[in-house]
Every structure is written in structure tokens, then in C-alpha cells.
N, C-alpha and C positions, 0 to 999 in steps of 0.2 A: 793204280798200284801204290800201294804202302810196304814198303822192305817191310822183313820179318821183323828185323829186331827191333820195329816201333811198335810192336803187336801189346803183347801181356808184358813186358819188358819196361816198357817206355808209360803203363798206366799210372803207374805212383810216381813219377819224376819231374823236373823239371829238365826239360830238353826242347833238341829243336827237331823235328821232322819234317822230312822233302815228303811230297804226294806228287805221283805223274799219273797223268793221265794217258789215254790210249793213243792221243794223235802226239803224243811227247811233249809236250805242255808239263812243264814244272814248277811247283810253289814251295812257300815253306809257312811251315805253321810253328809259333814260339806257346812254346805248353807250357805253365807255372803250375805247381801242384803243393798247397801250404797249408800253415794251418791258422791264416792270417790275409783277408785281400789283399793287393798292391796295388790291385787294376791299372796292370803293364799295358802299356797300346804302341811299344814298339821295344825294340831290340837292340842292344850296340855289340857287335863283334869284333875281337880283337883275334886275328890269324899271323899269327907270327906276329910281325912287326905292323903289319897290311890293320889299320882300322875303317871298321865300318858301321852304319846308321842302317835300319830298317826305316821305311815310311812310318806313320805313326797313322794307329788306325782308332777311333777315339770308339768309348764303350757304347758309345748308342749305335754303332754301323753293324751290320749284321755279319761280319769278319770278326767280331771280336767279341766272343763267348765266355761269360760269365756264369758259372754255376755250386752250389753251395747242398751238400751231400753229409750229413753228420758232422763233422768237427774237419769236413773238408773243403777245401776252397780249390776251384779250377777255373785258369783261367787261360783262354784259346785264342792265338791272333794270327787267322789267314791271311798272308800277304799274295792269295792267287789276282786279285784286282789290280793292286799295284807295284807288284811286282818287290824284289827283295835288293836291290841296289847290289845285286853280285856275290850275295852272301854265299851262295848255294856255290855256287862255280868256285868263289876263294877257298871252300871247303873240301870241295873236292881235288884244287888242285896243289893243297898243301895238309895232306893227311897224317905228317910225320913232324908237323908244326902244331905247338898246342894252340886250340880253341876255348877263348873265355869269350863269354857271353852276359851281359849284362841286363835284367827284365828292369825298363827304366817304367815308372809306375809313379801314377799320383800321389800313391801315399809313401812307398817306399821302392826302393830298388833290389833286387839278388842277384848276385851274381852265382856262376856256374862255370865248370872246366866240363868241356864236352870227353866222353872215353875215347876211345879208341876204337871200342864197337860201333858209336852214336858215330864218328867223324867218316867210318867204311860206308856205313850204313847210305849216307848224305851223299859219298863218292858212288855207291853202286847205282843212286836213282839216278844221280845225275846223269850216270854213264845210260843209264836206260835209257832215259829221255833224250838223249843227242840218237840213237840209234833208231827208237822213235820216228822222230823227227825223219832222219833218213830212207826210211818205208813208207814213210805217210807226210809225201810234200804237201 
């Protein structure tokens, strides 16, 4: 399961998207979308005051998708292997506290303010996935 608002929404952007799966298994994937590499391979989140590190997943691991489309640069980092050090949970349990996000990157860094839609968005899957979880020990 992918919320909606990561659909056509979330293709030109740089955000962060939750994926669950069916048995409630949760990951997050950090999407860069420029018009310039950075070749990010991890994450740092800043919730409220609460800072945090993604694992860092290096470009040759098959979690971290690179690809180059016209004068477009994508770049994909699933953290379902090693998990996301709590980011998913901090996100959802403070949706009314701004999220900055930082793509830390060999050649450069960006940062981003997540909306208000992207931050429900990350709250609903979470919420999916615990209930999940509770159907399917």
C-alpha cells in the first residue's frame, strides 16, 4: 500500500514516502527529484526539536535508485532492509510540529520542509501498518 497523496502528487518532488505492506511491515523511501545529482544515500530529519539519521544506503546497493530522464535527475533511497531509525513513528506522532529534512549527498545536500499533506500522508500509513500488524500476527 502507497497513500494516495504519494501517487501523481509526490512525482516531481522531493519528499519522503511510507510503503506498507500487507502483513504491516513499514519502510520509508527518501525521493530527490532535480535538475542536478547529489547521490543522497541517507536522510537527516529534524521533528520539532527530536533530531534524526537515516542508515546510509551507498549507490551501488540495490535500495538506492538512481536514474536520469531528460534534464531529469531521480534519485530513490529504500530504507525497507534497515530499517529508518524511528523516522516514520516521529512523523507520525508529531504532525503539528514542522518537518525539515535534509538529502545528505556526495556531492551536495537539500534540504526540504515536508507539507502538511506529505506529514498526514506518513501518519495514515503508519496508522495502517500498526493495525496491520494487529490482524496479521
Amino acid at each position: 500500500y502507497t497513500h494516495k497523496n504519494f501517487g501523481k502528487k509526490a512525482a516531481r518532488r522531493k519528499t519522503l514516502k511510507a510503503h506498507v505492506r500487507e502483513d504491516g511491515f513499514i519502510y520509508l523511501e527518501s525521493q530527490f527529484y532535480g535538475n542536478d545529482w547529489i547521490f543522497h544515500n541517507h536522510i537527516k530529519v529534524k521533528v520539532g526539536s527530536l533530531y534524526l539519521s537515516s542508515p546510509k544506503i551507498e549507490s551501488y546497493n540495490k535500495n538506492n535508485k538512481q536514474q536520469y530522464a531528460g534534464d531529469t535527475f531521480w534519485e530513490n533511497v529504500y530504507y525497507r532492509e534497515t530499517g529508518d531509525n524511528g523516522i516514520i513513528q516521529a512523523i507520525a506522532d508529531s504532525t503539528s510540529k514542522p518537518v525539515k529534512v535534509r538529502f545528505e549527498g556526495r556531492k551536495f545536500n537539500r534540504d526540504i520542509v515536508l507539507t502538511a499533506e506529505e506529514k498526514q500522508s506518513i501518519k495514515d500509513s503508519y496508522e495502517l501498518s500498526v493495525v496491520l500488524k494487529k490482524i496479521n500476527p
